[in-house]
C-alpha positions in Angstrom: -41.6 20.3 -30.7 -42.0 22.3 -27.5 -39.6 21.1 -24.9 -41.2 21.5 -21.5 -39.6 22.2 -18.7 -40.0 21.7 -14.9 -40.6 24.6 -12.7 -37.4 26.4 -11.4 -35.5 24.8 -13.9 -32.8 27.4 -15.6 -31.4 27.0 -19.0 -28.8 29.1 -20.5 -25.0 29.5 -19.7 -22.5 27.6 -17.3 -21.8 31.3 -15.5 -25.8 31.6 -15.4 -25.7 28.1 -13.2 -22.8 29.3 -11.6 -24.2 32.4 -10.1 -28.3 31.0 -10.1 -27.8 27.6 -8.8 -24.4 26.7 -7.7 -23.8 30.2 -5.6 -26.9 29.9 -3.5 -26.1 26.1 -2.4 -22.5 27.0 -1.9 -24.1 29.8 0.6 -25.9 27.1 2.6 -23.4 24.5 2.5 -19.7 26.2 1.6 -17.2 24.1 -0.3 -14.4 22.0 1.5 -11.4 23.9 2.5 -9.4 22.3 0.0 -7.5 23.6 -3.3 -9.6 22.2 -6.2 -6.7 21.4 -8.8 -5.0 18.3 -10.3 -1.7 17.9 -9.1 -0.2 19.8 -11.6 -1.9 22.5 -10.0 -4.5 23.2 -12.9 -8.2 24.5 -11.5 -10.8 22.3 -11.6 -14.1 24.1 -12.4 -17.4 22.5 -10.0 -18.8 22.2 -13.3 -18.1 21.4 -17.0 -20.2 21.9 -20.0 -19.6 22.1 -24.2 -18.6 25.9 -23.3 -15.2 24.8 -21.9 -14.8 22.9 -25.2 -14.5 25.9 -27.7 -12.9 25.3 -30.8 -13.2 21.3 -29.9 -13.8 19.7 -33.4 -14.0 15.9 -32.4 -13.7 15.2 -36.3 -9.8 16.2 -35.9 -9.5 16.4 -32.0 -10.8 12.7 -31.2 -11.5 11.2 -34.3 -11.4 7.2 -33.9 -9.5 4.9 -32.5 -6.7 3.3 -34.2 -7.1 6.7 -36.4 -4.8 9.8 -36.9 -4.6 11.8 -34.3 -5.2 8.2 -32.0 -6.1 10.4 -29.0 -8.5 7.6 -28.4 -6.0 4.5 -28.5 -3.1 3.6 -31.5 -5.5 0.2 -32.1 -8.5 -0.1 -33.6 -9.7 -2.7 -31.2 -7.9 -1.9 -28.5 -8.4 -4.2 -25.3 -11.2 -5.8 -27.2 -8.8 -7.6 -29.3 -6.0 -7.8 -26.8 -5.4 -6.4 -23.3 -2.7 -4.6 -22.4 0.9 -6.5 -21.5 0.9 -7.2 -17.7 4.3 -6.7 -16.7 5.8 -6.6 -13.4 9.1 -5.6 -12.3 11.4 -7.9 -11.1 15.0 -7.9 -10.4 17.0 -8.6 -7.1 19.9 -10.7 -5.7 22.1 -12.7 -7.6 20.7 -13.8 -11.8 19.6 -16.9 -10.0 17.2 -14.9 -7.8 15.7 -13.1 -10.6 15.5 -16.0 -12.7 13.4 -17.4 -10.1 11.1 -14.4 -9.8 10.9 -14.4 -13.3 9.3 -18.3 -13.6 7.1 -17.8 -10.7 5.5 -14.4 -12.4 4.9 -16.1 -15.6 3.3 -19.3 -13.8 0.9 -16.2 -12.3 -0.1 -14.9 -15.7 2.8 -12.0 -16.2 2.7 -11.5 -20.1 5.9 -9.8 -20.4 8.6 -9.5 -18.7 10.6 -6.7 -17.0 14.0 -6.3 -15.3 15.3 -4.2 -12.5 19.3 -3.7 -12.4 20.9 -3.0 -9.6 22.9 0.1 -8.9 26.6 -1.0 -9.7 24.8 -2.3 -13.2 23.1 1.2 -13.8 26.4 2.9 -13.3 28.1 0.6 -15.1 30.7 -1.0 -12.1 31.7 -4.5 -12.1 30.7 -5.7 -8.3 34.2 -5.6 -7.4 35.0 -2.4 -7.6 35.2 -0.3 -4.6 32.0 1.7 -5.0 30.0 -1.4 -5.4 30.0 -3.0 -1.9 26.9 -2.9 -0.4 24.8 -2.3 -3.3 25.3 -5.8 -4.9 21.9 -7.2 -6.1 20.4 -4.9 -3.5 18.2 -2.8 -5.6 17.9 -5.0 -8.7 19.6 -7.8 -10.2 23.6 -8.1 -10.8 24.9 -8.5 -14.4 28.4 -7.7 -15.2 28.9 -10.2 -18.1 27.0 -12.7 -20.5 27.3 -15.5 -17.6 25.1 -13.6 -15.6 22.8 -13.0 -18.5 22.4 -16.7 -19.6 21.8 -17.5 -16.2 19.3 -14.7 -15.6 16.7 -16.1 -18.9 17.8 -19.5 -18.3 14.5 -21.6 -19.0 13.3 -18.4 -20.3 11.2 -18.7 -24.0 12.9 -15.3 -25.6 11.4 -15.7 -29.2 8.2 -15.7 -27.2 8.0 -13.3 -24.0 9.1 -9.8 -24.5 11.6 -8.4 -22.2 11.8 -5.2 -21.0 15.2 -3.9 -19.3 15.5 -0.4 -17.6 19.0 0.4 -18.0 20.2 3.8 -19.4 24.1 4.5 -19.2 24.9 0.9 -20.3 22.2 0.0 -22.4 23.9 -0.8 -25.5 26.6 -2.8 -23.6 23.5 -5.1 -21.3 21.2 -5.2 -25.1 23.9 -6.5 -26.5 24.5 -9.4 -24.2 21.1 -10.4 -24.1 21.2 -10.7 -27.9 23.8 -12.3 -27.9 22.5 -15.0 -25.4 19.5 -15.1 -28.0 21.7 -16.4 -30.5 23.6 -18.8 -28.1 20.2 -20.3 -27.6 19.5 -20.1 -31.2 16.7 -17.6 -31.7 16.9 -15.3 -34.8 17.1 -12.0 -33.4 14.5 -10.6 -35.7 12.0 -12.9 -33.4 13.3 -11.2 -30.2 10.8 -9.0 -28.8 11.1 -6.6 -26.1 12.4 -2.6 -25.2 15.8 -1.4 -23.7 15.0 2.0 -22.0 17.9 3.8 -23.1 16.7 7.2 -22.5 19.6 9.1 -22.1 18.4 12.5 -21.9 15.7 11.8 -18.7 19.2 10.6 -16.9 20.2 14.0 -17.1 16.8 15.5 -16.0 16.2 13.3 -13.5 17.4 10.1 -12.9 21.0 11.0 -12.8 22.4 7.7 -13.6 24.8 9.1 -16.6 28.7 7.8 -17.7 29.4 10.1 -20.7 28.5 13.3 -21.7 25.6 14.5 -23.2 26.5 14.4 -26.8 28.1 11.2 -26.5 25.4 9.5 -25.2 23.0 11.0 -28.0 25.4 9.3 -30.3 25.2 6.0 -28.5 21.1 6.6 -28.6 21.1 7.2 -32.4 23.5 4.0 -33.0 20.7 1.5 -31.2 18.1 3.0 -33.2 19.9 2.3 -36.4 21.0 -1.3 -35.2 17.7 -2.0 -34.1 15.6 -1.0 -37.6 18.0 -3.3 -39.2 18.7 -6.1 -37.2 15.6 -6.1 -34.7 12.6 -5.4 -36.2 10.3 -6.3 -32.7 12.4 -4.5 -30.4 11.8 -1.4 -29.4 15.9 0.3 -29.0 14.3 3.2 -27.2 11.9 3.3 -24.7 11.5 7.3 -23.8 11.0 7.7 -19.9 8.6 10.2 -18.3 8.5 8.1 -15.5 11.6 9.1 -13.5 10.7 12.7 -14.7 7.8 12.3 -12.6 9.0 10.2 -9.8 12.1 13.0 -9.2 8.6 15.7 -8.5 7.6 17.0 -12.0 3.7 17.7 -12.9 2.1 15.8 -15.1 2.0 18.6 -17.6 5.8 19.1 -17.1 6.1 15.0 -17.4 4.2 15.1 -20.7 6.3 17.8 -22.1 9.4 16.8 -21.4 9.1 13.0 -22.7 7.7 14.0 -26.1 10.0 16.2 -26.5 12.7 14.2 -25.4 11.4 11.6 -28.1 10.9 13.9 -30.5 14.8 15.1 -30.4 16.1 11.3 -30.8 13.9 11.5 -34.0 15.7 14.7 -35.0 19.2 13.6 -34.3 18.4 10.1 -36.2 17.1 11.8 -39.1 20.3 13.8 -39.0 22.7 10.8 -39.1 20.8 9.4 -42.2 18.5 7.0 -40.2 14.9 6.5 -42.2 12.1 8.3 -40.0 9.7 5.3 -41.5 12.2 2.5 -40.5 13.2 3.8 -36.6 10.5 5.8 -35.4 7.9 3.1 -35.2 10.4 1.3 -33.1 10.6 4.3 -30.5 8.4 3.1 -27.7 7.5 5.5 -24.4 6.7 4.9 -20.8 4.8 7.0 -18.4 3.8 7.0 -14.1 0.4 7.0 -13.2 0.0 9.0 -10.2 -3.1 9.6 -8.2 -5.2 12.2 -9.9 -7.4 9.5 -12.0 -9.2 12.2 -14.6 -5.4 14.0 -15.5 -3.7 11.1 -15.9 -6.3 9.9 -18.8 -5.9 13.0 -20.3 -2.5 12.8 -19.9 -2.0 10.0 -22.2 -4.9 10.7 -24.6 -2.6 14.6 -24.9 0.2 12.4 -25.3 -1.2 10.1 -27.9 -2.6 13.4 -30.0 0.8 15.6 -29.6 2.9 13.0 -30.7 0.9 12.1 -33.9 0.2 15.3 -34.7 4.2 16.7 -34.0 6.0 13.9 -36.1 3.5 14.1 -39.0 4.4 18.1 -38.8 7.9 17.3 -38.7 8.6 14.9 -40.7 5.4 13.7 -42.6 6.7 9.8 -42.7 5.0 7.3 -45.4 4.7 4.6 -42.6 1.7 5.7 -40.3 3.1 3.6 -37.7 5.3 6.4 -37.2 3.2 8.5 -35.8 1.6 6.3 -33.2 2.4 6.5 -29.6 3.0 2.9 -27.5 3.3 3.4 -24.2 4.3 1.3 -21.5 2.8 2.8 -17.3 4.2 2.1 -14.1 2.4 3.0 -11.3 3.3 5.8 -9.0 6.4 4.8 -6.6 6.8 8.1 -5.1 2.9 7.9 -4.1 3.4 5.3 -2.2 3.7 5.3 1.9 5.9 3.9 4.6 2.6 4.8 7.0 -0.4 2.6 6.6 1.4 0.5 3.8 -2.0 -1.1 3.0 -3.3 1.9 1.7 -0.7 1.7 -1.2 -3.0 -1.2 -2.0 -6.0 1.5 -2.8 -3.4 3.8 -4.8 -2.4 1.9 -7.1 -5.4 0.2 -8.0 -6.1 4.1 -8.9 -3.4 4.6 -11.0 -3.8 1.5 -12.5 -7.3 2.1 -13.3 -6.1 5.1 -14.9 -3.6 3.6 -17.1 -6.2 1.3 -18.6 -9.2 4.1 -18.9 -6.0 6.5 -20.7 -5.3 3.2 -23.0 -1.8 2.2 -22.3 -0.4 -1.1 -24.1 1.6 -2.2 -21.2 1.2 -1.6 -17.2 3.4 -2.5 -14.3 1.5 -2.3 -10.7 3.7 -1.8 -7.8 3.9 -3.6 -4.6 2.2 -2.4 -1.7 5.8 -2.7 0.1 7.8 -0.8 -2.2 8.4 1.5 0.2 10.4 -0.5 2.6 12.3 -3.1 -0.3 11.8 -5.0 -3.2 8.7 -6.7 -3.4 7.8 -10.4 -1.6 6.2 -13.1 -3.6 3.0 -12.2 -1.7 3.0 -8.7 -2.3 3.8 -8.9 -6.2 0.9 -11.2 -6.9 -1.9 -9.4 -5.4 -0.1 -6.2 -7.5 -0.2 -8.6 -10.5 -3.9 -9.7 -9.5 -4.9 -5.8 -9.5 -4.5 -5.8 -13.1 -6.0 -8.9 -13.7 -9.3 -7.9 -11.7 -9.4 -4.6 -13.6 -9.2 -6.3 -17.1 -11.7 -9.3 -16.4 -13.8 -8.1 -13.7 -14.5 -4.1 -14.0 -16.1 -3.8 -17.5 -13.7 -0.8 -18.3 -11.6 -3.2 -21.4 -14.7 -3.9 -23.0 -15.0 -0.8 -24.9 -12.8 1.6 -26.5 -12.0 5.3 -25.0 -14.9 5.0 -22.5 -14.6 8.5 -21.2 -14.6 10.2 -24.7 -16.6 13.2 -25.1 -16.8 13.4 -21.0 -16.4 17.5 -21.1 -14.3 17.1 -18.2 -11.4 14.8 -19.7 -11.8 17.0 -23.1 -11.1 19.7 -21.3 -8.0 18.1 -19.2 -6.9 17.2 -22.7 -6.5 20.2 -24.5 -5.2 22.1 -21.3 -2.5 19.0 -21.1 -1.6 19.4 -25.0 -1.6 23.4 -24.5 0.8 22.9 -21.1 3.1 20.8 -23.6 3.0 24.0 -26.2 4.4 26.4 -23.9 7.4 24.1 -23.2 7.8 23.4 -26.9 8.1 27.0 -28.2 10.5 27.4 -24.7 12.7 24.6 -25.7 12.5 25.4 -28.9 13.9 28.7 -29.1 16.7 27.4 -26.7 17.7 25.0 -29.3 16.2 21.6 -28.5 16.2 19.3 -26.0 19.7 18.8 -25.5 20.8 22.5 -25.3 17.9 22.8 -23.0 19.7 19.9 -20.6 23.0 21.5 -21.0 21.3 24.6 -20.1 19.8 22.8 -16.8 16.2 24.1 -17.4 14.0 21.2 -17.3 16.0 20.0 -14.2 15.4 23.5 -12.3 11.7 23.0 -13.8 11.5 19.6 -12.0 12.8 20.7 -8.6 10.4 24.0 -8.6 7.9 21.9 -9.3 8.6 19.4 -6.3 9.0 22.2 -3.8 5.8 23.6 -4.7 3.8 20.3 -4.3 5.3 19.7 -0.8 4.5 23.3 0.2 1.0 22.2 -0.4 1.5 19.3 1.5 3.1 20.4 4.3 0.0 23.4 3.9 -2.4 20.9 4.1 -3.8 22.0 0.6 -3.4 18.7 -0.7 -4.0 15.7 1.0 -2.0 12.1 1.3 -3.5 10.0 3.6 -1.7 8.7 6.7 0.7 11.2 6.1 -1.0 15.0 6.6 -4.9 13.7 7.9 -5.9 10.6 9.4 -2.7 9.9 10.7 -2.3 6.4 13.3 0.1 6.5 16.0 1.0 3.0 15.5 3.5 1.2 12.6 1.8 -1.4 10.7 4.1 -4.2 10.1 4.3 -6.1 7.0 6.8 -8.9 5.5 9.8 -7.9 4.1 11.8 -9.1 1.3 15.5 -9.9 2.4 18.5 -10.1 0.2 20.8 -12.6 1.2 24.2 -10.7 2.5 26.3 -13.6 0.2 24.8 -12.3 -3.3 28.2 -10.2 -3.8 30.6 -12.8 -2.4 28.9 -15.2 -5.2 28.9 -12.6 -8.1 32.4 -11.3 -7.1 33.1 -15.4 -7.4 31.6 -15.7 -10.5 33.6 -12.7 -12.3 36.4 -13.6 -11.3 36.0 -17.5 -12.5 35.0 -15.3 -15.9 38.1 -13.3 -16.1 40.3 -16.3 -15.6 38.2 -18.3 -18.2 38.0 -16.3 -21.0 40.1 -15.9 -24.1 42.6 -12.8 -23.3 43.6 -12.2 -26.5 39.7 -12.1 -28.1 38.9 -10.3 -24.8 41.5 -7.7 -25.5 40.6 -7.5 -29.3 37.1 -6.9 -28.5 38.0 -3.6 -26.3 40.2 -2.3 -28.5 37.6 -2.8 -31.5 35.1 -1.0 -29.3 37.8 2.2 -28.6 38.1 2.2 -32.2 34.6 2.6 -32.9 34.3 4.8 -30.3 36.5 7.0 -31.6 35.1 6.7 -35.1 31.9 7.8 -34.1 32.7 11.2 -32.2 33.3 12.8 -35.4 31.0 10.2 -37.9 27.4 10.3 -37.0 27.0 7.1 -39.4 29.9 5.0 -37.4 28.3 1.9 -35.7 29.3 0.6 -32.2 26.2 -2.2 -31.9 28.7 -4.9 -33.5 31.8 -4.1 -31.3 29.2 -4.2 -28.3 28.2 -7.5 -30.0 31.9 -9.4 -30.0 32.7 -7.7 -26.5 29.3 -9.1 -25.1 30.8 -12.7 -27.0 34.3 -12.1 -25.6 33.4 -12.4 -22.0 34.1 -8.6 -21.6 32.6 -7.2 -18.3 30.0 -4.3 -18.1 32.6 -2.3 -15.9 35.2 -2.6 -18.4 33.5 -1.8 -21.7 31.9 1.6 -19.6 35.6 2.1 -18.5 36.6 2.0 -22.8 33.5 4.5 -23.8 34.9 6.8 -20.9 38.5 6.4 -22.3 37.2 7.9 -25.7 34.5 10.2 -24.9 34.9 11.2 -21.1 33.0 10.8 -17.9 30.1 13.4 -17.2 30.4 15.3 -13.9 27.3 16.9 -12.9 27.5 21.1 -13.4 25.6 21.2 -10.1 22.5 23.6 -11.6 20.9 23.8 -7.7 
């Protein structure tokens, strides 16, 4: 059949439409000044065509969803069957407070929940100490003992709603009073759903919110894991953060890279402790940020989806294929969002979110377009919590699987996101691993080169936020505020002290002493267990500041080697 063709129409290569077509009209009408790259600064081409796919075998590249390599989604069905878990974060004030926030979000639709501690909490201080005042409940909700934690899911179904807790340093110690509040209520904990973050080795990268050394907290890692694939089948003991990677200024590419292969060394250190790849790995959940630049971010977690697949089959070739599948939780971008022209944050993160969705993540959290100046009102969370909702029920995009598959553009963004997390690989790699790397301090001098890069570019005018370098206003828009009430710390210092003076001393003392011992058991034991002595402290009343205060007495306190 003769294929006819218009007059003046060209066919041939991508570089014959380059210098033909696309030169000429660039001549009459030249390109923005702008730099045409994602924010991880790779180039984005005017054009893409099946020539920037060499080598692309969609057989073994793409392949189906709910199919090795699951680059287009780890279910078959995907958002057809079920949409993703609406989650928003929620912590503040007193476990009252939260409580509240909780009930109100679930009335609204919220299919999981998700819990923001505050500071003393994530560096394991009791809100008396000294370093606490002020921060009480200020940034997240205050738990220092199981009274705070039945209070906090009071009225709350927890064989029903998963629960999502971002807590790092004391992970083990806050899980384990939430379980044991589970069985208070009397809920089998195999029918306890939900993900601790636990992600120790992102703390040292980025987040910074450590108490023991490195190898220490490995060991405290590898113990949930082996807890959990025994005694928690629907929890997820591990939830491996890029987020804060990203928040603290890494690319995407660098944000990628580092998570997987975070995740991929609490797989290796398991294994080496005994733990069954096919038992714990499954359970190993992830959780990415969604900035701005919609077309990488898709690719971003169809790369991530592919690399980890293809990574732990290489590795360790497990029996169970649920092993090899990705699960990923998304938070919207924080540190994308603007003091100036708050309602714009409005526009971002329906963005990002749209992003999330189109890249097939099984959970999302939106942020509130106040984040910026405190936590978020009741107002402000529910049109965040609404964005989701319009994007699942109103835009069409959850109707069918992978809708951008075989777009040359994502492809390409795909493979140049999997190659990106190559050449960290074979760097780490050869340094080691991932924890030799941390010690080293080279994916937290990565991080920060990174950061001072993309605000060069800023601060150039090469890339563009705006309200903040173009189409700046010279007056503040004001927006309600979310105050903390200044009594939340009297009334949790109240309450921990009516707990001290309560509880059994002698089961109290017992319970820290058990925990030393296994501790101690465990520095030189890789198979010792510490989840049970957690357990009976959590029962004994024993505060969050004293159980960190017993790890520290056994394994020491991290001080930061100060790499910058």
């Amino acid at each position: 059949m003769k294929v006819v063709r218009k007059p003046g129409a060209r066919s041939g290569s991508k570089g014959e439409w380059l210098e033909q077509t696309y030169g000429p009209a660039v001549a009459r009408t030249p390109e923005r000044k702008a730099r045409f790259s994602t924010l991880s600064d790779i180039p984005v081409d005017p054009l893409y065509t099946a020539e920037d796919l060499a080598g692309f075998d969609p057989a073994t590249d793409l392949g189906f969803p709910g199919e090795f390599p699951y680059t287009r989604g780890v279910q078959a069905s995907m958002y057809r069957g079920r949409l993703w878990t609406m989650r928003q974060f929620a912590g503040f004030g007193g476990p009252e407070d939260t409580n509240r926030r909780f009930r109100y979000l679930m009335e609204h639709g919220v299919t999981g929940l998700s819990t923001a501690f505050d500071m003393p909490t994530l560096m394991g201080r009791d809100p008396d100490d000294p370093l606490s005042r002020g921060e009480v409940g200020r940034e997240g909700v205050a738990v220092s003992s199981i009274a705070d934690m039945r209070i906090l899911f009071d009225r709350i179904p927890m064989d029903e709603v998963t629960t999502s807790m971002t807590i790092n340093g004391p992970a083990s110690i806050v899980w384990a009073m939430y379980l044991a509040v589970a069985e208070e209520r009397g809920f089998p904990l195999d029918r306890v759903g939900g993900t601790i973050q636990n992600d120790c080795l992102k703390e040292y990268i980025a987040q910074r919110e450590w108490i023991v050394p490195e190898r220490a907290a490995m060991a405290l890692v590898v113990d949930t894991l082996r807890f959990g694939a025994r005694e928690t089948p629907r929890w997820n003991p591990v939830s491996v953060s890029g987020y804060h990677i990203r928040e603290a200024g890494a690319t995407a590419v660098q944000e990628l890279a580092f998570t997987l292969l975070d995740g991929l060394e609490y797989v290796k250190w398991g294994a080496a402790a005994g733990l069954d790849v096919n038992a714990f790995v499954p359970r190993i959940s992830f959780f990415f940020d969604v900035h701005n630049d919609l077309f990488e971010e898709i690719a971003k977690f169809r790369a991530a989806r592919r690399i980890w697949a293809r990574e732990v089959e290489r590795r360790w070739s497990p029996r169970n294929e649920r092993a090899l599948m990705l699960r990923t939780h998304a938070q919207t971008a924080g540190v994308s969002l603007t003091a100036q022209q708050p309602y714009n944050n409005v526009v971002r993160v329906t963005l990002q979110a749209l992003a999330a969705v189109l890249g097939g993540t099984n959970s999302l959290h939106t942020n509130s377009l106040d984040e910026t100046y405190a936590l978020p009102t009741e107002e402000a969370v529910t049109l965040a919590l609404r964005t989701q909702q319009i994007i699942a029920h109103e835009s069409g995009v959850a109707d069918t699987v992978d809708p951008l598959a075989g777009s040359y553009h994502v492809e390409h963004l795909t493979n140049e996101m999997e190659k990106g997390f190559e050449r960290y690989r074979d760097e780490i790699e050869a340094m080691g691993g991932m924890v030799e790397a941390v010690e080293r301090g080279y994916p937290q001098r990565e991080v920060t080169e990174a950061s001072f890069r993309f605000q060069g570019q800023v601060e150039r005018g090469e890339k563009v936020v705006v309200g903040i370098n173009r189409y700046r206003m010279d007056e503040d828009e004001r927006i309600p505020v979310l105050r903390i009430d200044p009594d939340v710390e009297r009334r949790q210092v109240e309450r921990l002290r009516d707990v001290r003076a309560r509880r059994d001393a002698g089961r109290w003392r017992a319970s820290l002493d058990a925990l030393r011992d296994a501790a101690t058991r465990a520095k030189g034991d890789p198979t010792a267990e510490l989840m049970p002595a957690f357990l009976e402290c959590a029962r004994a009343c024993a505060t969050v500041g004293e159980q960190v205060q017993a790890l520290k007495d056994v394994f020491g306190t991290y001080r930061d080697p100060g790499y910058f």
